[in-house]
MDTraj code that builds the backbone (N, CA, C; nanometers):
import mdtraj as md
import numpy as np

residues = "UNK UNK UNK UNK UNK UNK UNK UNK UNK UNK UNK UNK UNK UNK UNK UNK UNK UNK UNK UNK UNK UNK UNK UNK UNK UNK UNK UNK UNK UNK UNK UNK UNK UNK UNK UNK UNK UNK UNK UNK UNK UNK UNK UNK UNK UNK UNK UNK UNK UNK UNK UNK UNK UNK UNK UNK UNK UNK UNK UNK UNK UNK UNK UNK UNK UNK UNK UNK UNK UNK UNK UNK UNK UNK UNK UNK UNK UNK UNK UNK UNK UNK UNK UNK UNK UNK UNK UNK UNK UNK UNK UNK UNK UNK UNK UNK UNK UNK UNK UNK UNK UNK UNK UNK UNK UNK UNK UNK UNK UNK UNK UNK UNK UNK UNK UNK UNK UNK UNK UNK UNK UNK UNK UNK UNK UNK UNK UNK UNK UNK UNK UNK UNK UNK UNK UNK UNK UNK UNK UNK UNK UNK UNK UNK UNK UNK UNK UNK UNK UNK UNK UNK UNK UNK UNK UNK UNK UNK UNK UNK UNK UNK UNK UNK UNK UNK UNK UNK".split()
xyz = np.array([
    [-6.3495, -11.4450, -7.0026],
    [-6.4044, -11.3176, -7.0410],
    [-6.5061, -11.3424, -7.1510],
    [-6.6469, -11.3180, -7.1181],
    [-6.6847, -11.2907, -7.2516],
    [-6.6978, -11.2260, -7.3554],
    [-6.7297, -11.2501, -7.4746],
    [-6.7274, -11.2070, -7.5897],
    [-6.8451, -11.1867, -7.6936],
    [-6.7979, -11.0171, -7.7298],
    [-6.9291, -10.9657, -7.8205],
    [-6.8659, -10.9811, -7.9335],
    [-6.8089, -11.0386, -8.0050],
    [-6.7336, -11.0524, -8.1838],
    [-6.8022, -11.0112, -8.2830],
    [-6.8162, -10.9048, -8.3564],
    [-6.8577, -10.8331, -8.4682],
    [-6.8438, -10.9532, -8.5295],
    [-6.9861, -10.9875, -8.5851],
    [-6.9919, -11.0813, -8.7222],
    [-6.9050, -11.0378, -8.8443],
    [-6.8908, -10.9210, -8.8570],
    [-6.8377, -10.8574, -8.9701],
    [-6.6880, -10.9570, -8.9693],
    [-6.6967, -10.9736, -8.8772],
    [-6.4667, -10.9646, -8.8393],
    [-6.4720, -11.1594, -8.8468],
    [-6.4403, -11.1779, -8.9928],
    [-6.4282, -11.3418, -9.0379],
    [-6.2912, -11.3468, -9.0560],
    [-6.2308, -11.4833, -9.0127],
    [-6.1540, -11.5381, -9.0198],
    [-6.0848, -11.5231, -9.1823],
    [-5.9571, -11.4720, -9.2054],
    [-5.8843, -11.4647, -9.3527],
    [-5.8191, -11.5911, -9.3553],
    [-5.8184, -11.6322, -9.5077],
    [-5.7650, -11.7178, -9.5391],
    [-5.6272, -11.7757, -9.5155],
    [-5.5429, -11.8791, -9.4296],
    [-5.4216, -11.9087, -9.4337],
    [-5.3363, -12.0204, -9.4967],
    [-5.2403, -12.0295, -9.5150],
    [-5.1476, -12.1486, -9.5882],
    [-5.1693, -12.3011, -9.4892],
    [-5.1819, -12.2316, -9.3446],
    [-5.1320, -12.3468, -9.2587],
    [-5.2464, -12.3572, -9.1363],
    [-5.2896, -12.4535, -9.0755],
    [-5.3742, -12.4537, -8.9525],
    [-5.2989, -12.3882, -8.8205],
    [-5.3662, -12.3396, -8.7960],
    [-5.3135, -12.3133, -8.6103],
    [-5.1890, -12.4347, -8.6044],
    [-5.2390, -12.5715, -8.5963],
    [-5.1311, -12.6742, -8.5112],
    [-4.9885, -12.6545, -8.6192],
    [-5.0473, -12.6743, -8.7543],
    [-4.9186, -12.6644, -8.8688],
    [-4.8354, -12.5474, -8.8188],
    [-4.8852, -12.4033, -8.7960],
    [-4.8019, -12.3462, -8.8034],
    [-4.7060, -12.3852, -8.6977],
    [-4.8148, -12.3774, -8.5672],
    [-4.7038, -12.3821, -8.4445],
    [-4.6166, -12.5081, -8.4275],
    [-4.6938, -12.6022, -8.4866],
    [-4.5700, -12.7325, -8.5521],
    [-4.3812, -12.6347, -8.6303],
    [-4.4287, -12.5836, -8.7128],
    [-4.3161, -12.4726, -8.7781],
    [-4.2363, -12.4463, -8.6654],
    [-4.3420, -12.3570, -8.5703],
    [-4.2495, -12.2549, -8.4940],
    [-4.1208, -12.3519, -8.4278],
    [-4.2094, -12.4619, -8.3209],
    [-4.1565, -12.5577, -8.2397],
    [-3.9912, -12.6209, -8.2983],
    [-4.0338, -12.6698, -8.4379],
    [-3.9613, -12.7136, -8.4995],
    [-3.7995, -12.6084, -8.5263],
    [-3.8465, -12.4862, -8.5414],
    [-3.7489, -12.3799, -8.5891],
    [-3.6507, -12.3640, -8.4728],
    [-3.7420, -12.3805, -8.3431],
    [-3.6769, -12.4170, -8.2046],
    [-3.6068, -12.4992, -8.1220],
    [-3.6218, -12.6073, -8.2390],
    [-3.5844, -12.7168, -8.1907],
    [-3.6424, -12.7496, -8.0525],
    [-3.7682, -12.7556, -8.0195],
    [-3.8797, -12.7992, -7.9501],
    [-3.9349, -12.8291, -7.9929],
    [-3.9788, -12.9808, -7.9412],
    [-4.1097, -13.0814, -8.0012],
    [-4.2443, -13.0811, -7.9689],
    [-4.3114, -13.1558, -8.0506],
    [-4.4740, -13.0952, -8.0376],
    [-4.4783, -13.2220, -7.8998],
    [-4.5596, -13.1804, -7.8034],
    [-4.5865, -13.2467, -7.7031],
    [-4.7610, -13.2791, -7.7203],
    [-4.8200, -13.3810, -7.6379],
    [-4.9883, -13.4093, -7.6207],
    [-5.0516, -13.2667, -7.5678],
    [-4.9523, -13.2131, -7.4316],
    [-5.0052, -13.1212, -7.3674],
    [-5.0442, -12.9546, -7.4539],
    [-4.9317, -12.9396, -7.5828],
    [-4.9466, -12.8247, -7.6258],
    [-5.0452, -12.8548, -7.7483],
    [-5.0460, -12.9670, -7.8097],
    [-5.1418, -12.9828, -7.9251],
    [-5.2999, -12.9909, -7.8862],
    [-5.2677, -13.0265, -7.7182],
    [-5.4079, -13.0123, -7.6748],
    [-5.4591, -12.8509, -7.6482],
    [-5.4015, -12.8165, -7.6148],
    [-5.3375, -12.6254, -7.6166],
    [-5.3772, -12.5228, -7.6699],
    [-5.3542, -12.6141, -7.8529],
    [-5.3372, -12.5789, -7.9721],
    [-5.5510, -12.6010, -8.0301],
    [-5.5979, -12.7319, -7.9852],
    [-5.6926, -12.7466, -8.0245],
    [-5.7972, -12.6510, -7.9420],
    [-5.7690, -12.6823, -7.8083],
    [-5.8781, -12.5878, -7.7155],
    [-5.8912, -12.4609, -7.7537],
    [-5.7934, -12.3431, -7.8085],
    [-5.7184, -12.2167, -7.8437],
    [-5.8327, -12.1947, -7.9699],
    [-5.8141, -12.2621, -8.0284],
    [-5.8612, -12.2455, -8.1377],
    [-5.9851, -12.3103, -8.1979],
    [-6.0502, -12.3749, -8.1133],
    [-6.1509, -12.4342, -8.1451],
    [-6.2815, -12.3338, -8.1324],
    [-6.2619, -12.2593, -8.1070],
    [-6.3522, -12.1337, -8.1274],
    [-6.3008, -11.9846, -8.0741],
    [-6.3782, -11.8793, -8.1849],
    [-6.2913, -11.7148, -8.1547],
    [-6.3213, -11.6700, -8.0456],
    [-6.2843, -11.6379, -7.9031],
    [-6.3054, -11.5169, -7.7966],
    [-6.1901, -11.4868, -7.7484],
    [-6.1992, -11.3973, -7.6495],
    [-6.1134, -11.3092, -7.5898],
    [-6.0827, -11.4009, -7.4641],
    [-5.9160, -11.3921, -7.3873],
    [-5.9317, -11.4990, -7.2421],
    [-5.8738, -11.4683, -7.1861],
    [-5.7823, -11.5222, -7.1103],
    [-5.7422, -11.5244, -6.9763],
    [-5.6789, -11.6429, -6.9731],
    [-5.5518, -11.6632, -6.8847],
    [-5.5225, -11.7921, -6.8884],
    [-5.6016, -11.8773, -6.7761],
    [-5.6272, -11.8122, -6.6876],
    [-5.7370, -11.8581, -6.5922],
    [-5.8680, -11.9001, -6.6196],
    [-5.8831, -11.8500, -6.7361],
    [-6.0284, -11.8876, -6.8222],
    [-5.9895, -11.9903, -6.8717],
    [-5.8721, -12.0376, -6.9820],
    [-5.8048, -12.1163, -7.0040],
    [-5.8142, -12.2547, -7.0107],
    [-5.7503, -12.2142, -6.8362],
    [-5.7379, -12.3653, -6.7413],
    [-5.8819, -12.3675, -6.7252],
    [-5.9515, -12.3590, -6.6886],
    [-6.1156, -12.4111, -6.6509],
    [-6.1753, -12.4493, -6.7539],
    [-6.1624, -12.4125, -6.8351],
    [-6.1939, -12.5241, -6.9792],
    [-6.1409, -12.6747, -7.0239],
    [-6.0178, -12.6397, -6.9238],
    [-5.9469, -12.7959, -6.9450],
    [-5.9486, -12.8812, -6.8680],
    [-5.9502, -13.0205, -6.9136],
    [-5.9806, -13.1379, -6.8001],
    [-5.8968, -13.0983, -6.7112],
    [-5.9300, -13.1551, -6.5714],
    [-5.8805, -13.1442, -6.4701],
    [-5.7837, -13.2336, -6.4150],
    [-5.6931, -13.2469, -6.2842],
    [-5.5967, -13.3486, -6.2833],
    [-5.6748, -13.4816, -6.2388],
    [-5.5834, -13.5633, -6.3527],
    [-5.5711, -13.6879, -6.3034],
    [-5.7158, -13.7446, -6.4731],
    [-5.7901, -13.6656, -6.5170],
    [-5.8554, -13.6412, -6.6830],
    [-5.7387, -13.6759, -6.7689],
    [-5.7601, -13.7548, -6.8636],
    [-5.7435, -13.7712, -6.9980],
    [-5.7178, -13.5956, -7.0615],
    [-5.5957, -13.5398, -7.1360],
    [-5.5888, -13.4708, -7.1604],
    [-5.5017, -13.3550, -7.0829],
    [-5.5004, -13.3763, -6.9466],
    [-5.4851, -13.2575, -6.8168],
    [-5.3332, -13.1574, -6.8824],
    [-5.3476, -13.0581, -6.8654],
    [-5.2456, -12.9785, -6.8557],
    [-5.2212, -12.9126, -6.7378],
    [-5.0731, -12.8804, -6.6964],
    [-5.0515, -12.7907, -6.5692],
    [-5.0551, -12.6437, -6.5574],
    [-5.1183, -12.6274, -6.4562],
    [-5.1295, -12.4467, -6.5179],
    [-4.9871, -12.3571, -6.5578],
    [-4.8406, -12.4414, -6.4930],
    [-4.7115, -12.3837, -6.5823],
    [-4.7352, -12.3753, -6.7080],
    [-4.7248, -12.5351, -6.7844],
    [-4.7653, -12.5569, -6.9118],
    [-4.8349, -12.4526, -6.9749],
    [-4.9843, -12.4289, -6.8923],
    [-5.0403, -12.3763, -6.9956],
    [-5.0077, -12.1968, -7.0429],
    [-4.9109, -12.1589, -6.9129],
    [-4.9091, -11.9603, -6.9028],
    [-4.7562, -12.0089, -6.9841],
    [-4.6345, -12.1507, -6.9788],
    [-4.5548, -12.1148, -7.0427],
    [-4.5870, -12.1858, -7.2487],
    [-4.6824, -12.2416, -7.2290],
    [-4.7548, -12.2369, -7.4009],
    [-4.8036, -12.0889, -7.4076],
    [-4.8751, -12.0608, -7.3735],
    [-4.9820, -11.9224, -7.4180],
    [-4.8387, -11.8264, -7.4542],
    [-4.7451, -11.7781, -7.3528],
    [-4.6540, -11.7063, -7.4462],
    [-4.5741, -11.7818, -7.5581],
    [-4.5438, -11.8936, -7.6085],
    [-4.5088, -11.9811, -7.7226],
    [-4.6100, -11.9233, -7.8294],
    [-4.7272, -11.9404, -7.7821],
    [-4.7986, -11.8882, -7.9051],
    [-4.8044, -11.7738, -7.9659],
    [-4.7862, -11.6414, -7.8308],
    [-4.7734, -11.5446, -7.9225],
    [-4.6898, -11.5287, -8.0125],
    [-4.5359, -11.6016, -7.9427],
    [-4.4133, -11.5541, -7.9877],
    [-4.4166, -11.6165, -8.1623],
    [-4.5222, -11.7010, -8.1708],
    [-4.5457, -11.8149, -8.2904],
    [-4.5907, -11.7102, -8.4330],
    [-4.6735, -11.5953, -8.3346],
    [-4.7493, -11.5209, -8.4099],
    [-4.9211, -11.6360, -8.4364],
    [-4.9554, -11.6675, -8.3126],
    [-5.0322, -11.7692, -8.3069],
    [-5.1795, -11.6528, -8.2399],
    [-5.1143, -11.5791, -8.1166],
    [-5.2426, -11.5377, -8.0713],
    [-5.1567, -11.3721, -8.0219],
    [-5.2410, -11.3013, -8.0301],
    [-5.1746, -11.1312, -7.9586],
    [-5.2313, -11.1295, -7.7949],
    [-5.1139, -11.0749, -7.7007],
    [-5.1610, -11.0734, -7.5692],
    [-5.1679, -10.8478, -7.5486],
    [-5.2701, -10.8706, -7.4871],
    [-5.2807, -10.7248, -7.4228],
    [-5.3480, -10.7138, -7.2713],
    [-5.2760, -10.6060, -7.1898],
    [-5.3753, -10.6093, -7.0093],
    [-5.5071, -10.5200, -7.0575],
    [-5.5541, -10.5923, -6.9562],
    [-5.6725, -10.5219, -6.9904],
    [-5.7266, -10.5414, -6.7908],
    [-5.7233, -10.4361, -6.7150],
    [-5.7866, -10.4110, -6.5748],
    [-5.6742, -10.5477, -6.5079],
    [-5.5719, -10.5079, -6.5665],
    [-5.4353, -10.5679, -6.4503],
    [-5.4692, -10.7694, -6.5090],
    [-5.4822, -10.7884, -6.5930],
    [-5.5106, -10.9384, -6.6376],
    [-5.4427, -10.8785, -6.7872],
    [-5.3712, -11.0420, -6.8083],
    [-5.3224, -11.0758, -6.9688],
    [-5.3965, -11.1305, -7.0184],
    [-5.5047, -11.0801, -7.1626],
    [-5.6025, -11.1060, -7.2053],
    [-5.5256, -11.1988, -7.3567],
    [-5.5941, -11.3063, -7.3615],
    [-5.5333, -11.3075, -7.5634],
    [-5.6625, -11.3611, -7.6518],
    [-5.6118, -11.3235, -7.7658],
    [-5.7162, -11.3065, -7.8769],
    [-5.5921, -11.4058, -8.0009],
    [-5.7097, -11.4393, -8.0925],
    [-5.6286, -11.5095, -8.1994],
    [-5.5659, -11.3875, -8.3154],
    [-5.4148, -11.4666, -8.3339],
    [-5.3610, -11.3386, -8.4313],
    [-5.3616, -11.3896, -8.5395],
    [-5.3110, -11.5157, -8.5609],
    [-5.3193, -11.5768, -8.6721],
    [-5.4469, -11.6630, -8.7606],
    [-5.4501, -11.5648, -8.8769],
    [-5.6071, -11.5960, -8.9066],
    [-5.7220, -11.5188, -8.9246],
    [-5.6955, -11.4080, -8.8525],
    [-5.7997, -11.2699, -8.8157],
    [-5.7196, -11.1533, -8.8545],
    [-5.8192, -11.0397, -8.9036],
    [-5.7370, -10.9328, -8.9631],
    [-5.7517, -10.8442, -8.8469],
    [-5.6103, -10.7293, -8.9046],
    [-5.6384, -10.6164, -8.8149],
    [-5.7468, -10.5997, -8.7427],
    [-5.7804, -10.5446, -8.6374],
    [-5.9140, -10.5146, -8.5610],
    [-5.8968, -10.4439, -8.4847],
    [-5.9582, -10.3615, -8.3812],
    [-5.9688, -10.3255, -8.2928],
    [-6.0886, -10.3118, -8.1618],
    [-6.0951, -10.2450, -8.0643],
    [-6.1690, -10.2992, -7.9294],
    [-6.2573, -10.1820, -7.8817],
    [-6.3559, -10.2483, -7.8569],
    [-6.4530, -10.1530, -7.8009],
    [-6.4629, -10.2009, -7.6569],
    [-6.4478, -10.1593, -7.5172],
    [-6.4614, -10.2583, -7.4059],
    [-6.5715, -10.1634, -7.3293],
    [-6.6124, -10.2389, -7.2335],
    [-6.7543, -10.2204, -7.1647],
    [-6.7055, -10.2281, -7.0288],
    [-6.7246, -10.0907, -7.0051],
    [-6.6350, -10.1143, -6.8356],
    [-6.7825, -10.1569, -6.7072],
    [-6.8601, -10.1902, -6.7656],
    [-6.9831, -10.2333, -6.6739],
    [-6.9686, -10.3684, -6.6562],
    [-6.9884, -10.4244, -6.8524],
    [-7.0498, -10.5625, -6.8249],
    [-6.9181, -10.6875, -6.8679],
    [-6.7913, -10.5731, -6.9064],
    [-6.7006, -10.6447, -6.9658],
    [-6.6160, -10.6866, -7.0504],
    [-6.7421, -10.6452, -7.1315],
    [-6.7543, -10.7215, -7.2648],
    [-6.6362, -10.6734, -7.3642],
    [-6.5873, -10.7630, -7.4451],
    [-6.4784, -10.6848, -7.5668],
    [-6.5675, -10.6902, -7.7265],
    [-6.5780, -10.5975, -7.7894],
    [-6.6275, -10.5501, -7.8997],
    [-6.5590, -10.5344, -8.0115],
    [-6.5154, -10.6397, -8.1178],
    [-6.4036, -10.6353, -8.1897],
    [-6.5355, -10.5410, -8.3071],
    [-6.3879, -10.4379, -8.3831],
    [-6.4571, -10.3818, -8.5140],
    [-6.3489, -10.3671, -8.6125],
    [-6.3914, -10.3502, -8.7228],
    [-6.2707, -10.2960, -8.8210],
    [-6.3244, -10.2000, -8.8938],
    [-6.2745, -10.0606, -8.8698],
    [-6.3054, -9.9245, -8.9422],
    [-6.1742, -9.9084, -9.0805],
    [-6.2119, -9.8457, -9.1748],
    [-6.1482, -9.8281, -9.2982],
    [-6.1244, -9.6628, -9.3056],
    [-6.2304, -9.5885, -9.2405],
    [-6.1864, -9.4647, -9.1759],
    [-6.0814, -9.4647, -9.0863],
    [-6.0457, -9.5238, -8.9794],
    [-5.9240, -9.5445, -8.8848],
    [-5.8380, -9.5979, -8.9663],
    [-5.8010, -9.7121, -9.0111],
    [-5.7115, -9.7090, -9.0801],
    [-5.6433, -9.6065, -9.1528],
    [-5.7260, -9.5570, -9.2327],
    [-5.6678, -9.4186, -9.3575],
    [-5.5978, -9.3456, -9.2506],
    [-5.6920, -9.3121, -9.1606],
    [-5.6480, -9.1616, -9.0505],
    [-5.4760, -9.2347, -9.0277],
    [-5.4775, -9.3299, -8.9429],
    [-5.3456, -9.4013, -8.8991],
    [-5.2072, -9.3277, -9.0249],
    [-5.2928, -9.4109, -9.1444],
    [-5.1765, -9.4456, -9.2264],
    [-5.1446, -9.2529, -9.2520],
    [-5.2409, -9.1884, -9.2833],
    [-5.2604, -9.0551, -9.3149],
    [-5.1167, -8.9839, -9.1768],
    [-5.1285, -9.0139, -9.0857],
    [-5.0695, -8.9857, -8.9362],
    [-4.8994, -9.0077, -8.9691],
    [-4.9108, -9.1772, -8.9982],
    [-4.7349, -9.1730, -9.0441],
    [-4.7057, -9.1480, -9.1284],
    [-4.7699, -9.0891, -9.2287],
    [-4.6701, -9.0077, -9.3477],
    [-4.6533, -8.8763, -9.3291],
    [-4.7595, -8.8125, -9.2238],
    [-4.7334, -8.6598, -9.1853],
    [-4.6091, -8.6615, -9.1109],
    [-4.5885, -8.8017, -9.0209],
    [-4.5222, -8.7647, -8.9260],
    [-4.3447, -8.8372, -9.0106],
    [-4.3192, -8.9244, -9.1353],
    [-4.2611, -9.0065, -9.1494],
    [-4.2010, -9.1185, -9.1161],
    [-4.3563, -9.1680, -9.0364],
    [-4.3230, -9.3133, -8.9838],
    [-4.3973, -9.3875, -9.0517],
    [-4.3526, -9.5080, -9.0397],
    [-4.4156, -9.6512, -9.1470],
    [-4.4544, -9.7245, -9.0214],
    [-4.5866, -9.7412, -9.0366],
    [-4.6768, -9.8145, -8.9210],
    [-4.7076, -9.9294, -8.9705],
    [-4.6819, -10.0267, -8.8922],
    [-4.7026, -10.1779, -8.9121],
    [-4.7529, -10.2469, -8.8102],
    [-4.8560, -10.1922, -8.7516],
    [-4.9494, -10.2083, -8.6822],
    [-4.9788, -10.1172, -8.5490],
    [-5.1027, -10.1816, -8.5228],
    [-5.1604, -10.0567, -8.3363],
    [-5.2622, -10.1429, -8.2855],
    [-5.2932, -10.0858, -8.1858],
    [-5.3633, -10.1941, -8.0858],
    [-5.4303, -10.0572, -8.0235],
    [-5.5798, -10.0379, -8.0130],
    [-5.6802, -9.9413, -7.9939],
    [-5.7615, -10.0294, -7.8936],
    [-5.8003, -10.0251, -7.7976],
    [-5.9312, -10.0487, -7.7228],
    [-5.9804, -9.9266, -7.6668],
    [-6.0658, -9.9001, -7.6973],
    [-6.1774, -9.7686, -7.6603],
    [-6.2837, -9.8716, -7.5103],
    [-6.2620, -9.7986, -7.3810],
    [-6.3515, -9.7879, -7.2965],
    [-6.4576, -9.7378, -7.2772],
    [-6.5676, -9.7484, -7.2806],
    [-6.6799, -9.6978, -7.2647],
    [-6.7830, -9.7578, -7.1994],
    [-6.9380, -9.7475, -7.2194],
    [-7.0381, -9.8241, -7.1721],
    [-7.0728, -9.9167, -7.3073],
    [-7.1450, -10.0355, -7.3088],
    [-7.2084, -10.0766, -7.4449],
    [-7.3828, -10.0145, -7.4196],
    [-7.4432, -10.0662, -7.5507],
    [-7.5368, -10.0071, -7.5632],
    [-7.6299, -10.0867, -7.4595],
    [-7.6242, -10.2132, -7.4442],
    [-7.7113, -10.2458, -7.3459],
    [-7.6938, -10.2207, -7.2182],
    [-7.5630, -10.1807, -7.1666],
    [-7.5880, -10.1628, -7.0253],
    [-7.6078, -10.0258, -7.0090],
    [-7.6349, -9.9344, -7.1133],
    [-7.6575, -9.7784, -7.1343],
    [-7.8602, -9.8021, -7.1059],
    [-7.8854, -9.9467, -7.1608],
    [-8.0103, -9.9150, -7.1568],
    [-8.0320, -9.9545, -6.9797],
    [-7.9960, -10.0239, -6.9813],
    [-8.0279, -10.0913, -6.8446],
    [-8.0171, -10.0373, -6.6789],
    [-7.9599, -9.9167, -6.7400],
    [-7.9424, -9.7710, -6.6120],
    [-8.0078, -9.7233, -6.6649],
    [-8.0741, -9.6821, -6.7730],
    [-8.2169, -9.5787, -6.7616],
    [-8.2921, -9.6291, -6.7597],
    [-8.3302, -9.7910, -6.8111],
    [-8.4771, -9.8257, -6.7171],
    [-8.4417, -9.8565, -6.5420],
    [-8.2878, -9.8754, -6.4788],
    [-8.3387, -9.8442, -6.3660],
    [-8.3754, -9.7047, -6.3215],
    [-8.3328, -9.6205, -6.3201],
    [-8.3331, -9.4635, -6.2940],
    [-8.4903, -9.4069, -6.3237],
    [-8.6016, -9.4499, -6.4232],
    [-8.6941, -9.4314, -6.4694],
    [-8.8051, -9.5061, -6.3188],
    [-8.7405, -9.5825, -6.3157],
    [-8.7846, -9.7089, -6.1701],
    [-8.7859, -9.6121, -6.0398],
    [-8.6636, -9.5464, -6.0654],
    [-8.6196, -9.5236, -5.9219],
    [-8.6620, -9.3313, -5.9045],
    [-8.7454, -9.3078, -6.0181],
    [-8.7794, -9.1687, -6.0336],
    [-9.0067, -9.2049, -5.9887],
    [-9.0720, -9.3554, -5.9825],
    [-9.1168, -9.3674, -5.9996],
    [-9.2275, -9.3430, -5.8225],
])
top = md.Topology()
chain = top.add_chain()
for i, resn in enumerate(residues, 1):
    res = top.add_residue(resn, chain, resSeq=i)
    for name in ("N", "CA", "C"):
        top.add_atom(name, md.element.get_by_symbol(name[0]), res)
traj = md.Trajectory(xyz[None], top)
């Protein structure tokens, strides 16, 4: 899936790397760090977008490559990680999408039902409203998950210069 990432939305400071933590988790589990998940661990995180585990696997060497993971491996790591508090999973058009959790602040989604695209933002107005919401209602909110559907602005442009075409 690709990705539109608000520059705004930087990485917060943590105690531990991606591998450290999930080193922790493994450990707490008494499950050991394997080649296949540290490789997992590096691909995951070696840069911010939105995926798919199918996106995933096609990034990774293939069988019989230096490195190879099995596509079990990789759908039964990807839930390890969430459970790690490593990455958040949400559907998005019948697919399990994940994004990094650990590391990145609150956010939320703008999606583009044309071209795709996911639009991370962080409003300080939404927030207040939220928090404003569970004290009317006396709930203590400790988090939400928002994706707003719509068009983006470029594929808003890109139907009125066709339509302008097709009026011509």
């Amino acid at each position: 899936m690709s990705d539109s990432s608000s520059p705004s939305l930087q990485p917060i400071d943590v105690s531990l790397t991606p591998q450290e933590r999930f080193e922790e988790y493994l450990q707490t589990r008494g499950l050991r760090q394997t080649s296949q998940r540290k490789t997992l661990v590096d691909q995951v995180f070696s840069h911010h977008d939105h995926f798919d585990a199918d996106e995933l696997i096609d990034r990774l060497p293939r069988k019989g490559a230096k490195n190879y993971v099995s596509s079990a491996t990789v759908y039964r790591t990807l839930r390890e990680f969430v459970d790690a508090g490593l990455l958040k999973s949400f559907q998005l058009e019948g697919r399990t999408v994940y994004e990094h959790d650990y590391g990145y602040p609150q956010h939320d989604h703008l999606y583009c039902t044309r071209c795709r695209e996911l639009f991370e933002f962080q409003s300080e107005p939404l927030t207040k409203l939220l928090d404003e919401i569970g004290v009317e209602h006396g709930f203590r909110i400790s988090g939400h998950r928002m994706i707003i559907h719509g068009v983006c602005r470029e594929c808003s442009k890109s139907r009125r210069k066709k339509r302008k075409q097709d009026l011509v």
